[in-house]
DSSP file (Angstrom, degrees, kcal/mol; ACC not computed):
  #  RESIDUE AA STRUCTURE BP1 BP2  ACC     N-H-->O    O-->H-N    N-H-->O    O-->H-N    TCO  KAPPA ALPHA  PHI   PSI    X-CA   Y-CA   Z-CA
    1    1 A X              0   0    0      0, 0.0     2,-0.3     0, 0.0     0, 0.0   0.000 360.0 360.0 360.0 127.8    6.7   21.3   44.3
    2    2 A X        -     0   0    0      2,-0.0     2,-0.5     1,-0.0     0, 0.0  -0.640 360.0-137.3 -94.6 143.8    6.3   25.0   44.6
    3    3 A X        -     0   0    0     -2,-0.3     2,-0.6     1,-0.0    -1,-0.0  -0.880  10.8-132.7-114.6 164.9    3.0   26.4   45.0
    4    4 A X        -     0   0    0     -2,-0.5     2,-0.1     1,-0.0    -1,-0.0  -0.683  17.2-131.2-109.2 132.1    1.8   29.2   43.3
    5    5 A X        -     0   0    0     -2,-0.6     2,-0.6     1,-0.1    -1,-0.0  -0.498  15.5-122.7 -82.5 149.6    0.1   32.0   45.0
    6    6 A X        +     0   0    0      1,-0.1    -1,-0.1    -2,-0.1     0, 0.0  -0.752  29.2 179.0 -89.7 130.8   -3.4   33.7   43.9
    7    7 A X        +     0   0    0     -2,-0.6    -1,-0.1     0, 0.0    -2,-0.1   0.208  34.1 113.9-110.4   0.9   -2.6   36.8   43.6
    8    8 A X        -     0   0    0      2,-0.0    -2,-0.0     3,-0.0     0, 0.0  -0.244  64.1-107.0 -87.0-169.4   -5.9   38.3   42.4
    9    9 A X        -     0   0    0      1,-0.1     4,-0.2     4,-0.0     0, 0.0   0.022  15.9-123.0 -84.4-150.7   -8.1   40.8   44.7
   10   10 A X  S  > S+     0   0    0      2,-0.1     4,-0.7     3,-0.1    -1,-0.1   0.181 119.6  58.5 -96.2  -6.1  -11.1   40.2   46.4
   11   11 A X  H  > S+     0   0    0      2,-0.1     4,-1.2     3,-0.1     3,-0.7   0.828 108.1  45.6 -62.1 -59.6  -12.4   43.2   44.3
   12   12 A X  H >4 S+     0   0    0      1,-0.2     3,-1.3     2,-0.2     2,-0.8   0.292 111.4  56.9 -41.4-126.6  -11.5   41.0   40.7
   13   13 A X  H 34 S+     0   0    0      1,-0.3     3,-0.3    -4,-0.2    -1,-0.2  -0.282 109.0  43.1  35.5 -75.1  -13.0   38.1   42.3
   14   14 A X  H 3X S+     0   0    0     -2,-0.8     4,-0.7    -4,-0.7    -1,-0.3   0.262 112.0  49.6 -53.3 -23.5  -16.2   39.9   42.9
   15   15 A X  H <X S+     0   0    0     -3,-1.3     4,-1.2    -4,-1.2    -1,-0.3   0.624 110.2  46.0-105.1 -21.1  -16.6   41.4   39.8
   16   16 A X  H  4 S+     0   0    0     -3,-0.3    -2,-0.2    -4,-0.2    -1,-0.2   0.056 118.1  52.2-111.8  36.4  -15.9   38.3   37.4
   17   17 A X  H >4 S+     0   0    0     -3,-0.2     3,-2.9    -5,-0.2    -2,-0.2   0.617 112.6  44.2 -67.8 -94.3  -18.7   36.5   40.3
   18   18 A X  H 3X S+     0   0    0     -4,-0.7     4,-1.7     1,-0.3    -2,-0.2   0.638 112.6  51.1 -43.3 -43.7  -21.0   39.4   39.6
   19   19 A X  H 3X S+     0   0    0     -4,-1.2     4,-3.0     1,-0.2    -1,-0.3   0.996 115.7  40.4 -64.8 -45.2  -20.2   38.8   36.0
   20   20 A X  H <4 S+     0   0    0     -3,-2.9    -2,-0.3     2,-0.2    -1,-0.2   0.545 106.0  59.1 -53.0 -18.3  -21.0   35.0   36.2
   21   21 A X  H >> S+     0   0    0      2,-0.2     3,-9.9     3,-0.1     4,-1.9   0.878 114.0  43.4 -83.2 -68.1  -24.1   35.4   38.4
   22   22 A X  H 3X S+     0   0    0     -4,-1.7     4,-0.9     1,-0.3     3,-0.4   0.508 110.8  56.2   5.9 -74.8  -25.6   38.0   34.9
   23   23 A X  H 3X S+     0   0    0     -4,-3.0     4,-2.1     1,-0.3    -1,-0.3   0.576 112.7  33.5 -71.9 -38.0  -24.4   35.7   32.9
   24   24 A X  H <> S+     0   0    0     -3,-9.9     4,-1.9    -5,-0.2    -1,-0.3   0.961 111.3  66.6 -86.4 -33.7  -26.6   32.8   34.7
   25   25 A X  H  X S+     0   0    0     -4,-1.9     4,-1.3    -3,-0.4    -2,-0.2   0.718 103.3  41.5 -36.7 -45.7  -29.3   35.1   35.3
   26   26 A X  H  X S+     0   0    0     -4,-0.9     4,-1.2     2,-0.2    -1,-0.2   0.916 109.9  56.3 -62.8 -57.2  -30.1   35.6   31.6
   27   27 A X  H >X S+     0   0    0     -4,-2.1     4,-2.5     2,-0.2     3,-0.5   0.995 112.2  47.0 -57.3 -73.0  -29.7   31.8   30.9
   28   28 A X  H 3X S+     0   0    0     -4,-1.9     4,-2.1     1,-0.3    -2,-0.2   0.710 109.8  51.1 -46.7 -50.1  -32.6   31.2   33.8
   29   29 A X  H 3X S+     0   0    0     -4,-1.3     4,-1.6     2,-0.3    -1,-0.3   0.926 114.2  43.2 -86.6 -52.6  -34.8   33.9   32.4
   30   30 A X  H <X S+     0   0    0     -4,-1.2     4,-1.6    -3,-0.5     3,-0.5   0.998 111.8  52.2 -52.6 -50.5  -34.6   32.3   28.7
   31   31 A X  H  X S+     0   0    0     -4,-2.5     4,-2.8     1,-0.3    -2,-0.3   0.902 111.1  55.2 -73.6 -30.6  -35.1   28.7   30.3
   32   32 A X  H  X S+     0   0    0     -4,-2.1     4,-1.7    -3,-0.2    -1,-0.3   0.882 112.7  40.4 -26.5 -60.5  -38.5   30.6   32.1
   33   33 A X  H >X S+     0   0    0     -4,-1.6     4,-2.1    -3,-0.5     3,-1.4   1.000 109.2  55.9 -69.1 -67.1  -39.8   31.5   29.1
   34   34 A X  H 3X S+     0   0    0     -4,-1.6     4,-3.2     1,-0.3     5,-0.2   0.821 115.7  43.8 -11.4 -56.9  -39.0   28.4   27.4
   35   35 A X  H 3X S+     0   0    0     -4,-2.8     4,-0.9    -5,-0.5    -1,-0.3   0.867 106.2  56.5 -76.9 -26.3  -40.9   26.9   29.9
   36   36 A X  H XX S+     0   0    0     -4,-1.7     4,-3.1    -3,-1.4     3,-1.0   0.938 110.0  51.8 -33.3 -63.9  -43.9   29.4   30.1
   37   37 A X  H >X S+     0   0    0     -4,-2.1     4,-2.8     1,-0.3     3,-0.6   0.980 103.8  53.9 -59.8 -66.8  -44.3   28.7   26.5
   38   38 A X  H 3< S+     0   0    0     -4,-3.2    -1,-0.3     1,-0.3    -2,-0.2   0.751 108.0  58.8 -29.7 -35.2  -44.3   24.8   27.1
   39   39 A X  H XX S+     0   0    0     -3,-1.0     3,-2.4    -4,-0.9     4,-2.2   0.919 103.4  44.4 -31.0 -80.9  -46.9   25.5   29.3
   40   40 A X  H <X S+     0   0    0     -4,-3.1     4,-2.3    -3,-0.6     3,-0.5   0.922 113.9  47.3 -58.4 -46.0  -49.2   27.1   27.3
   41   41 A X  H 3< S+     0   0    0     -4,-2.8    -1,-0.4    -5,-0.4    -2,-0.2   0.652 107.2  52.7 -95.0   2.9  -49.1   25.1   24.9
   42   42 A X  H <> S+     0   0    0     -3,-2.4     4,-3.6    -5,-0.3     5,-0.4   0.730 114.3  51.2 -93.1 -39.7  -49.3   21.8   27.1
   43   43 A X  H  X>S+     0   0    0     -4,-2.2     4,-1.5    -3,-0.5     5,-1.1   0.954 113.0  44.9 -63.6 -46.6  -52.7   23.7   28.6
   44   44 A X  H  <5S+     0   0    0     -4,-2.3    -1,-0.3     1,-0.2    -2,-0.2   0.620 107.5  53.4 -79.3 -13.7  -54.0   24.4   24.9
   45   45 A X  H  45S+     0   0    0     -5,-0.3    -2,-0.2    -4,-0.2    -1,-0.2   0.865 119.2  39.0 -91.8 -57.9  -53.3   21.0   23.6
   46   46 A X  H  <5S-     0   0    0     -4,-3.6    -2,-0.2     2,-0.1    -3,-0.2   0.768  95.8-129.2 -66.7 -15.4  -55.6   19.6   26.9
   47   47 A X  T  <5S+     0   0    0     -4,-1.5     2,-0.4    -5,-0.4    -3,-0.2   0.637  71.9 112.7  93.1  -3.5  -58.1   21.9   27.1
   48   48 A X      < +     0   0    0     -5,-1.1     9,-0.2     1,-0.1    -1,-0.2  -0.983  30.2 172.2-150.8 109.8  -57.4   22.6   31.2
   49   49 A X        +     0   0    0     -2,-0.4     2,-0.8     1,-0.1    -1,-0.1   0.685  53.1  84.7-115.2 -36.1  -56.2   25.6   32.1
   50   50 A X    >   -     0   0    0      1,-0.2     3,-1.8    -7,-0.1     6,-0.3  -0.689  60.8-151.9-105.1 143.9  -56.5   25.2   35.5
   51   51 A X  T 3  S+     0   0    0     -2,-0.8     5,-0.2     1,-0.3    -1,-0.2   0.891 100.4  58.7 -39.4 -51.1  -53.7   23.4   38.3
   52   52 A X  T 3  S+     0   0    0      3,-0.1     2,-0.6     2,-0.1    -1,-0.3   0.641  82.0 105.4 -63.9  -7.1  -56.5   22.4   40.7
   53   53 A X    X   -     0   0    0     -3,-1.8     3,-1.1     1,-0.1    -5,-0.0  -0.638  67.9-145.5 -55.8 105.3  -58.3   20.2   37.8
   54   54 A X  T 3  S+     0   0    0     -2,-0.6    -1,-0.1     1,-0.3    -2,-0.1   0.886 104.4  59.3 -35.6 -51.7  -57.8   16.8   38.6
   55   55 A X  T 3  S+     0   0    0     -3,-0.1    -1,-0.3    -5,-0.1     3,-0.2   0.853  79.9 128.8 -53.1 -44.9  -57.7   16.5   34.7
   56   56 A X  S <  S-     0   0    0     -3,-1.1    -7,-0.1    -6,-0.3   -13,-0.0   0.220  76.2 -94.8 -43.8 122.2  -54.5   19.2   34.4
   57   57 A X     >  -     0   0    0     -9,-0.2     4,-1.3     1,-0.1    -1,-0.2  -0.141  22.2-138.1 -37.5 119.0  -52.1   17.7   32.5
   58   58 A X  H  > S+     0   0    0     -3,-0.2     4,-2.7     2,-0.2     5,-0.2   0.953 107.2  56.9 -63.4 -36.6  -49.2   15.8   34.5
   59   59 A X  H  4 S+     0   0    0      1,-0.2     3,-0.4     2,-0.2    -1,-0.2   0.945 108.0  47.3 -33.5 -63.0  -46.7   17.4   32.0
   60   60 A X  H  > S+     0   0    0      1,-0.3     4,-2.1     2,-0.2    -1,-0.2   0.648 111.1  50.8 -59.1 -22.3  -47.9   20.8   32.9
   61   61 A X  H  X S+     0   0    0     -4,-1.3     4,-1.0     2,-0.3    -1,-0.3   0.703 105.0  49.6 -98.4 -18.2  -47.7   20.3   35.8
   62   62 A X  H  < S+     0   0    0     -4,-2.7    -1,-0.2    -3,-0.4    -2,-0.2   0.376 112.7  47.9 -62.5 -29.3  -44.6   19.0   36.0
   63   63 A X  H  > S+     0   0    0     -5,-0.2     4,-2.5    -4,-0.2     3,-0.4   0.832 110.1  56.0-101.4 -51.6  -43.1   22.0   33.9
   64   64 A X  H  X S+     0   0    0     -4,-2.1     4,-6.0     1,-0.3     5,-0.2   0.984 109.9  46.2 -58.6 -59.9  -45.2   24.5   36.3
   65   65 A X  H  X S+     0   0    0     -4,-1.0     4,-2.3     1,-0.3    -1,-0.3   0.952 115.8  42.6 -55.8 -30.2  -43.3   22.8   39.3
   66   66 A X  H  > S+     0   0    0     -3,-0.4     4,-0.8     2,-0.2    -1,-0.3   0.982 116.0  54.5 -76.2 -41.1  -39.6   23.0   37.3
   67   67 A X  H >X S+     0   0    0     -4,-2.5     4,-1.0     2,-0.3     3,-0.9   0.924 106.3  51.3 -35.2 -69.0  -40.9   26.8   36.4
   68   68 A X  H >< S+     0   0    0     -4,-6.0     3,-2.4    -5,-0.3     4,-0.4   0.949 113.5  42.2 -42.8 -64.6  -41.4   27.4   40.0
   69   69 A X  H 3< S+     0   0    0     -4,-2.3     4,-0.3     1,-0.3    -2,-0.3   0.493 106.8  56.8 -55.1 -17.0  -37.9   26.3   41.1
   70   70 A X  H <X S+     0   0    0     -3,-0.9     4,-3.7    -4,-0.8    -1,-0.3   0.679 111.5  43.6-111.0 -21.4  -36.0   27.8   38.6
   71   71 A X  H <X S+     0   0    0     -3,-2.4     4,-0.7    -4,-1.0    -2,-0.2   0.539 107.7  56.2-104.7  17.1  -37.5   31.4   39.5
   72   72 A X  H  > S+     0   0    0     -4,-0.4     4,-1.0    -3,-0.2    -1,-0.3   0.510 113.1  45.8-110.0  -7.5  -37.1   30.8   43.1
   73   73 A X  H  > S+     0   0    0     -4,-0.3     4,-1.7     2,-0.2    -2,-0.2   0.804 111.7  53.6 -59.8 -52.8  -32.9   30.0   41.8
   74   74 A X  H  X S+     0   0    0     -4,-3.7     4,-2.2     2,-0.2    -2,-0.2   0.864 103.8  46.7 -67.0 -42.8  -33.2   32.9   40.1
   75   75 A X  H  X S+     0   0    0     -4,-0.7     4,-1.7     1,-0.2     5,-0.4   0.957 115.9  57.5 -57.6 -37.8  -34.6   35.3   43.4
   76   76 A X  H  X S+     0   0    0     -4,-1.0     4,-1.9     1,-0.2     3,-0.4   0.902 107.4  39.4 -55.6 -44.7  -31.4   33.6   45.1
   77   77 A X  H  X S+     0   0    0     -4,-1.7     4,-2.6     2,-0.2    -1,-0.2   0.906 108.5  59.8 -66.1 -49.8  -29.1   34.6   42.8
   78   78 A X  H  < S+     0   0    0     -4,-2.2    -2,-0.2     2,-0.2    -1,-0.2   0.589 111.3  50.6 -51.2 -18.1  -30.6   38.4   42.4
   79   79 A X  H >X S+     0   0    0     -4,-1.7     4,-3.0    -3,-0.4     3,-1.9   0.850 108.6  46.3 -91.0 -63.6  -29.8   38.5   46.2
   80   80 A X  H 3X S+     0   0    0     -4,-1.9     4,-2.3    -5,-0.4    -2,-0.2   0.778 111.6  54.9 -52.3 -41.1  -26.4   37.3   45.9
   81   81 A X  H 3X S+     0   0    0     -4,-2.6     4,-0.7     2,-0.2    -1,-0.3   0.702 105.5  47.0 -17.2 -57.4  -25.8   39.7   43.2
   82   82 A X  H <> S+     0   0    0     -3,-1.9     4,-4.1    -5,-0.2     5,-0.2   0.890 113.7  49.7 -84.7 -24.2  -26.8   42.7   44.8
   83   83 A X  H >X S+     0   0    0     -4,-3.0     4,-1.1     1,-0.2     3,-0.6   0.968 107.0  56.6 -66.0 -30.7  -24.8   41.8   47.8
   84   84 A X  H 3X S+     0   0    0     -4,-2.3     4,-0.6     1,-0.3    -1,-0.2   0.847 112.0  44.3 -29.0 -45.5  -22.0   41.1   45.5
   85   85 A X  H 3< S+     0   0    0     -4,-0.7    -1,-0.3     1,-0.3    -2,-0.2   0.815 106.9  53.2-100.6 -11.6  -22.3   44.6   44.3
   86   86 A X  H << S+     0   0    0     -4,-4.1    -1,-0.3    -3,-0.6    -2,-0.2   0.886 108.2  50.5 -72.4 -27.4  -22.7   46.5   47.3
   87   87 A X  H  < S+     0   0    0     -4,-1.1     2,-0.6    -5,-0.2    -2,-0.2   0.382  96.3  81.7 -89.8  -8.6  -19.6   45.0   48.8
   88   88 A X  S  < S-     0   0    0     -4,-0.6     5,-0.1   -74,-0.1   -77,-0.1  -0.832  99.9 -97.8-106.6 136.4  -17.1   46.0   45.1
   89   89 A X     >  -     0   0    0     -2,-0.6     4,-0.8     1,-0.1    -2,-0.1  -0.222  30.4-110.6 -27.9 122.6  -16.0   49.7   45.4
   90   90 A X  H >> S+     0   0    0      2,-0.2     4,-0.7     1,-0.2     3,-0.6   0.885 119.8  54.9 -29.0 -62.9  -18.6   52.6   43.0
   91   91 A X  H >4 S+     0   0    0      1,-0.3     3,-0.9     2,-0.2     4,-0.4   0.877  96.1  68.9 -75.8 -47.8  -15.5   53.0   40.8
   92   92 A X  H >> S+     0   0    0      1,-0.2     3,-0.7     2,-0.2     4,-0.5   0.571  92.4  45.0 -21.0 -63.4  -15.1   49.5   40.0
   93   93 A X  H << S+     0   0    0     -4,-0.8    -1,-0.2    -3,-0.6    -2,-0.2   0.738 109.3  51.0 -53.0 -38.2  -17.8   48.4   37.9
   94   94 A X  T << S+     0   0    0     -3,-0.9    -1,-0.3    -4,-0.7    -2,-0.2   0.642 101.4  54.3-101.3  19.6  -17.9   50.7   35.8
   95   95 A X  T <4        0   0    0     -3,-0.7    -1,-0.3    -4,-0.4    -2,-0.3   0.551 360.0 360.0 -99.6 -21.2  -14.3   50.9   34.7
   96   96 A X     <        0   0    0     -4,-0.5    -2,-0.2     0, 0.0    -3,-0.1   0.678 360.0 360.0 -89.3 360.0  -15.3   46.9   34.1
């Protein structure tokens, strides 16, 4: 069985990362809003606008928590990104 060597660069690499990170980056900022809006509208349906209410909706609160996580995924990635793109060559990107 022969094996076949990867032969791409460690620039390519980095640039179709960089592309994939966007690309999730985008998806997480819709699924933010998505959830923003669920939010509200979980808040306006109960009447209880604020977390510290005893009363506050478990839903909301529940969506608040997933909300949280998703945009602390999202700073993680926005770091991994820019190192990604300090490390690929000026010319690079933009010929991609």
């Amino acid at each position: 069985m022969n094996k076949q060597r990867y032969t791409e660069t460690a620039s390519a690499i980095a640039i179709r990362e960089a592309r994939v990170i966007r690309n999730m980056l985008a998806d997480l900022d819709r699924t933010i809003c998505l959830l923003d809006g669920d939010i509200a509208a979980e808040e306006e349906r109960s009447q209880i606008f604020e977390i510290f209410d005893p009363r506050y909706s478990l839903l909301a609160r529940t969506l608040v928590a997933r909300r949280d996580n998703v945009k602390v995924t999202v700073a993680t990635l926005a770091r991994r990104l820019r190192a990604i793109t300090a490390a690929i060559p000026k010319a690079i990107p933009e010929a991609a």
